[in-house]
C-alpha positions in Angstrom: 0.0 0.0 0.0 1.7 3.6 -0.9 1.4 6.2 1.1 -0.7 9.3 0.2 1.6 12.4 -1.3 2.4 14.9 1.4 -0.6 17.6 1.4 1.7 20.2 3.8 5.3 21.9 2.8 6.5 23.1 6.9 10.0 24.2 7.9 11.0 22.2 10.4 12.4 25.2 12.7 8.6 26.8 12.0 6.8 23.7 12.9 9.3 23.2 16.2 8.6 26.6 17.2 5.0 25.8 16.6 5.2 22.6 18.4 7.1 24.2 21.4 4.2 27.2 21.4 1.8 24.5 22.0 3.5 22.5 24.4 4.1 25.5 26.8 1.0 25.7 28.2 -1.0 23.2 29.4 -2.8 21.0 26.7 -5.5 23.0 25.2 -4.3 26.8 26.2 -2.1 27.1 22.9 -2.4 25.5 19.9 -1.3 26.0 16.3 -2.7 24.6 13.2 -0.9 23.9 9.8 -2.6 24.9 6.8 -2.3 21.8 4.5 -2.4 23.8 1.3 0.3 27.0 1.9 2.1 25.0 4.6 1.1 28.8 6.7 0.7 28.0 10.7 -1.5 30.0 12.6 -1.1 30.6 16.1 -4.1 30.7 19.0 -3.8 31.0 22.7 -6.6 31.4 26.0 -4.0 33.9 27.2 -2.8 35.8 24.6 -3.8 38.0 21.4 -2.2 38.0 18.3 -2.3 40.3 15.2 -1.8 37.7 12.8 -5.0 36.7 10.6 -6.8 33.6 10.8 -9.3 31.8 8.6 -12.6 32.1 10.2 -13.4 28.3 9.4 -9.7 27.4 11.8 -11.5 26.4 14.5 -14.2 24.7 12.4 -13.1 23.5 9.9 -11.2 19.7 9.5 -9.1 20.8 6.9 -6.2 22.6 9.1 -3.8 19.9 10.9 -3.3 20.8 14.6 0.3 20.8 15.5 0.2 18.3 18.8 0.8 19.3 22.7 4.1 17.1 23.5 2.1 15.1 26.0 0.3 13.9 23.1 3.8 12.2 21.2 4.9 11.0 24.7 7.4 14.0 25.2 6.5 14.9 28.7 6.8 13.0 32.0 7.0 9.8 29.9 9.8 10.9 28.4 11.7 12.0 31.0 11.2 9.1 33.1 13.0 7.0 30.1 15.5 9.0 30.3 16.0 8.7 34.3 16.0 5.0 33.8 18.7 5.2 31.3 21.1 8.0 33.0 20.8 7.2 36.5 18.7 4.0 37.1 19.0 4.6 40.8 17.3 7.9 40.7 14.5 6.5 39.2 11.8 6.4 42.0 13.1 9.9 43.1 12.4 11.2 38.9 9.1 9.0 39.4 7.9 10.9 42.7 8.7 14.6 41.0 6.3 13.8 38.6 3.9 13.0 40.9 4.1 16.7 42.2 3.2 20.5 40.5 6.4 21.6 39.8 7.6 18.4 38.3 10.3 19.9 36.0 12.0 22.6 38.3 12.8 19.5 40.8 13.7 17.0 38.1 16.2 19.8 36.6 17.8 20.8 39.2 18.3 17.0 40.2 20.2 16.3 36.7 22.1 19.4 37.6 23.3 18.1 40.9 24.5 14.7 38.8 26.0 16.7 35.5 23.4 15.6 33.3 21.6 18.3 32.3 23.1 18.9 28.8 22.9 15.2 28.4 18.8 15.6 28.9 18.6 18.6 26.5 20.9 16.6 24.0 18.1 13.7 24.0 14.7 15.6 24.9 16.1 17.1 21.7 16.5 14.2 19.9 13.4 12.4 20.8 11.9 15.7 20.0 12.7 15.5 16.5 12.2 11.9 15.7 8.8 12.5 17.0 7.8 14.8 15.2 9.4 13.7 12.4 7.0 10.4 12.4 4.1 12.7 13.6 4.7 14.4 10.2 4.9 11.5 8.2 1.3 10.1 9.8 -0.2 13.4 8.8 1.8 13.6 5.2 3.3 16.8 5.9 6.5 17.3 3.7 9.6 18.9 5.6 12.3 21.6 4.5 15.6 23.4 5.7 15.8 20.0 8.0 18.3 19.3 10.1 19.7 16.0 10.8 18.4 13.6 13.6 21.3 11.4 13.6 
């Protein structure tokens, strides 16, 4: 079975950007939608305004492709538990019980500070970033340019 031709031309730094917009609120307070035809993303938010246009069917219409919240891709806490269990296996429970907490990220950063692994987690939340999205973009056939390499 062959896959359908991609319907979407996105930058990959535009749809990250669009992608990290989303995921910095909580799911559902930003969200961005790619329009399949220009490849053009369009930006909403609960909290804030913006100046740019948007098609009045956006928020109607199934033809715009919602850019997902990182929880949805299994880039949150999932994530970062993965990566506990591969850095530091015995501060696994410790990772676990943040999570468990509001304010889950401050206390997990600050614990792969105090083990000299905080550019390691940046290096792979990076990674997994892109190779997620990457496959998020070939489930939705959106076609990407200026990439940069996931090796």
């Amino acid at each position: 079975m062959s896959l359908p031709a991609p319907v979407a031309m996105v930058k990959f730094p535009e749809l990250l950007e669009a992608f990290e917009f989303v995921s910095s609120g909580t799911p559902l307070e930003h969200s961005a939608f790619i329009n399949p035809d220009t490849g053009v993303i369009y930006y909403l938010s609960s909290e804030f305004e913006f100046d740019e246009e948007v098609p009045d069917d956006l928020k109607t219409s199934d033809k715009y492709i919602a850019v997902p919240h990182k929880n949805n891709l299994d880039l949150g806490r999932d994530l970062a538990l993965s990566f506990a269990d591969d850095a530091i296996p015995s501060g696994y429970e410790t990772v676990a019980a943040f999570f468990r907490k509001k304010g889950a990220y401050a206390h997990f950063k600050g614990f792969l500070e105090a083990h000299r692994l905080l550019e390691r987690w940046y290096t792979f939340e990076a990674r997994e970033t892109e190779k997620a999205l990457r496959a998020w973009c070939n489930e939705n056939s959106i076609a990407l340019t200026d990439e940069s390499s996931a090796d």
